[in-house]
N, C-alpha and C positions, 0 to 999 in steps of 0.2 A: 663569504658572499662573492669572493672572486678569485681568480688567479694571478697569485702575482709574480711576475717574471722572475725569472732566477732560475740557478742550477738545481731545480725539483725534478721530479721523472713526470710531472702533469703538464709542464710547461709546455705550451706546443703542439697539444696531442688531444684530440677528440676524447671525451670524457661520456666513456661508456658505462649506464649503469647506476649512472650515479644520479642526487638530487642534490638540488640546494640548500646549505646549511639552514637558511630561513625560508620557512616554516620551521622545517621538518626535524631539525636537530633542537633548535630552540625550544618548541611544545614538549621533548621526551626532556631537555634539559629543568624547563619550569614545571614539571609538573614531578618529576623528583625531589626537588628542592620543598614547594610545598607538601610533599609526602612527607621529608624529612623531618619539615620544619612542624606540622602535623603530629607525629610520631612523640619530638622533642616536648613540646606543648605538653602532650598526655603525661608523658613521663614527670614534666616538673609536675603538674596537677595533682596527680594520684601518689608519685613519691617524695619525701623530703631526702635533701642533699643531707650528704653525710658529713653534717659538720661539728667541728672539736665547739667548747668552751673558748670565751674570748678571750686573747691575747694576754699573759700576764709578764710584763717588760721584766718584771722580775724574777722570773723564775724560767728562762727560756726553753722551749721544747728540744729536748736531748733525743734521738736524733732528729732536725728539721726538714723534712722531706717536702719536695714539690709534689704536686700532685702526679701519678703514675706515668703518664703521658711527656711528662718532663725530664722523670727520672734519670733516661740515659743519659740528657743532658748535664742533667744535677753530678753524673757518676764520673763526666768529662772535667767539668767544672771541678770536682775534688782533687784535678792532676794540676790545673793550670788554669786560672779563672779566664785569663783572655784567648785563652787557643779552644779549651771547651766551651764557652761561653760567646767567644765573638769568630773566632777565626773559620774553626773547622765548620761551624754550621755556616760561615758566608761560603768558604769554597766549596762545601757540599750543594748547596742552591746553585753555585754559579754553577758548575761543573755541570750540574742537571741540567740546567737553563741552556747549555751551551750543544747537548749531545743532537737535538733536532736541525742542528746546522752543520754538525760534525759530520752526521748520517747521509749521503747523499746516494745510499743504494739502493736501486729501486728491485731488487730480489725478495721477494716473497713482504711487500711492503703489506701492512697491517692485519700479518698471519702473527699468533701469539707465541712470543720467544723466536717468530724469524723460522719457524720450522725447526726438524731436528737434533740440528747441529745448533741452535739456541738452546733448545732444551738441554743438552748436554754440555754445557758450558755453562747453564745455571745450578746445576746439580753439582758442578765440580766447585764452582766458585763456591757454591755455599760451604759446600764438607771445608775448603778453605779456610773462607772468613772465621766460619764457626771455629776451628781449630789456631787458629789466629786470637782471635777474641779469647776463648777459655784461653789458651794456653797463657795470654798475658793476663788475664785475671787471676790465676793460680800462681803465675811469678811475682806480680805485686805483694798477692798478698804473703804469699809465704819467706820470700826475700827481704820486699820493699821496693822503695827505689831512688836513685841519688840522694835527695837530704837523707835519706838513714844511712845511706853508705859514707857520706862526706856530709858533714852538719855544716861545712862552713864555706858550702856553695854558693855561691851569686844565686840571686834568683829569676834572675835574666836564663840562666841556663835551665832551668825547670821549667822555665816560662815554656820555653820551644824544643825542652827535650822531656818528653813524657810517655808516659804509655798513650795517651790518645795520638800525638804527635806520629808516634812509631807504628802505630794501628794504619791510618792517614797514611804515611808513606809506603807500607806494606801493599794496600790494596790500591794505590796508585800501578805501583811497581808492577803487580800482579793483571792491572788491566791493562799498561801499555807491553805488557808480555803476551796476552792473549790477543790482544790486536794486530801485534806482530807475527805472533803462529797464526792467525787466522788468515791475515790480509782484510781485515773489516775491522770497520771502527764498529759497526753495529754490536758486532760479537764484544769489545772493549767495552762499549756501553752498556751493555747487558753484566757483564762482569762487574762495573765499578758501583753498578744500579745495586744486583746482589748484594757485595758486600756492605756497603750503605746499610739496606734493609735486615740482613742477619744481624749485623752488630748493634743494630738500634735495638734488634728485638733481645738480645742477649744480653744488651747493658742494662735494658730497661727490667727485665726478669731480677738480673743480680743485684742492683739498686734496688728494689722492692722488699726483695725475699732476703739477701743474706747483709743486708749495711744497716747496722744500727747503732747505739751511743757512740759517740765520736766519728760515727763514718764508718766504726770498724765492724772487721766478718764476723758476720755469726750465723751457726749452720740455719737457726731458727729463732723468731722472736723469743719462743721461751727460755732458750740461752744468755739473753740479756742480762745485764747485772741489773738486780733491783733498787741502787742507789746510785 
């Protein structure tokens, strides 16, 4: 509803083209929201949730999965409770939270991926991430990783040295590299955004499909041992 001072590219400058947030953005904003909320409404109505048999303390479910949407998290969490579990999802929000301040280039501002030189730079990040990700889901599992190598490790050191840990640092590395080839943080932000979004969607696939009793792989549920 206003401008406010600071290093933006609007500051200063006749605003051509444009309308005000209120009305105009508000009314498409509320009138989604009830769509959605409309939509969700039907869905509970007409379907029932898919839910288990209630809780038996005694006999706990082998393997206990959060629901889908969680998974990747659940799959972080199996490295390290407090780096999947608390760390890496604070510095991934802050990190996000932070890149609309980082951004101060007004080149091709609210064109999607920044024009073509974004688009190629989310193409390459992904084939990245993606190869990052598998490639450390294939070393875990067929390796391990430190307690199988050394049983009589601190667990301080697991805590902060882990496959998500080393995921985390990777795609740090790899977006203050593309920032620097570019000369734009945009370009960097687009890059750290990517892999964020591939790895979520690859943890949350593998956690689903191949982790079952103990957490451990299996190609298919039907591989599971029956007791």
């Amino acid at each position: 509803m206003a401008v406010v001072r600071g290093k933006t590219p609007a500051v200063d400058r006749q605003l051509l083209n444009t309308v005000p947030t209120w009305p105009h953005a508000l009314y498409a904003i509320a009138a989604l929201a009830m769509t959605t909320l409309a939509v969700m409404l039907a869905l509970g109505y007409f379907f029932d949730a898919p839910l288990k048999e209630l809780a038996n303390p005694a006999v706990p479910e082998n393997p206990a999965k959060a629901p889908w949407y969680f998974l990747g998290l659940q799959e972080l969490v199996s490295y390290s409770a407090f780096m999947g579990g608390v760390a890496i999802p604070a510095i991934v929000v802050l990190g996000l939270m932070c890149v609309p301040y980082l951004d101060r280039e007004s080149e091709d501002t609210g064109v999607w991926f920044s024009g073509r030189r974004g688009w190629r730079i989310t193409w390459q990040t992904a084939l990245f991430a993606a190869a990052v990700v598998i490639g450390m889901l294939v070393f875990t599992v067929a390796r391990g990783w430190l307690r199988n190598w050394y049983p009589e490790i601190p667990q301080i050191v697991i805590t902060f040295v882990n496959p998500g840990t080393v995921m985390l640092a990777t795609f740090t590395a790899w977006s203050l590299a593309v920032t620097r080839w570019t000369n734009s943080t945009r370009m960097g932000a687009l890059a750290v955004f990517t892999c964020f979004v591939v790895s979520f969607l690859i943890l949350t696939y593998f956690a689903t499909v191949h982790r079952g009793p103990n957490w451990g792989f299996y190609w298919t549920q039907k591989d599971w041992p029956l007791h």
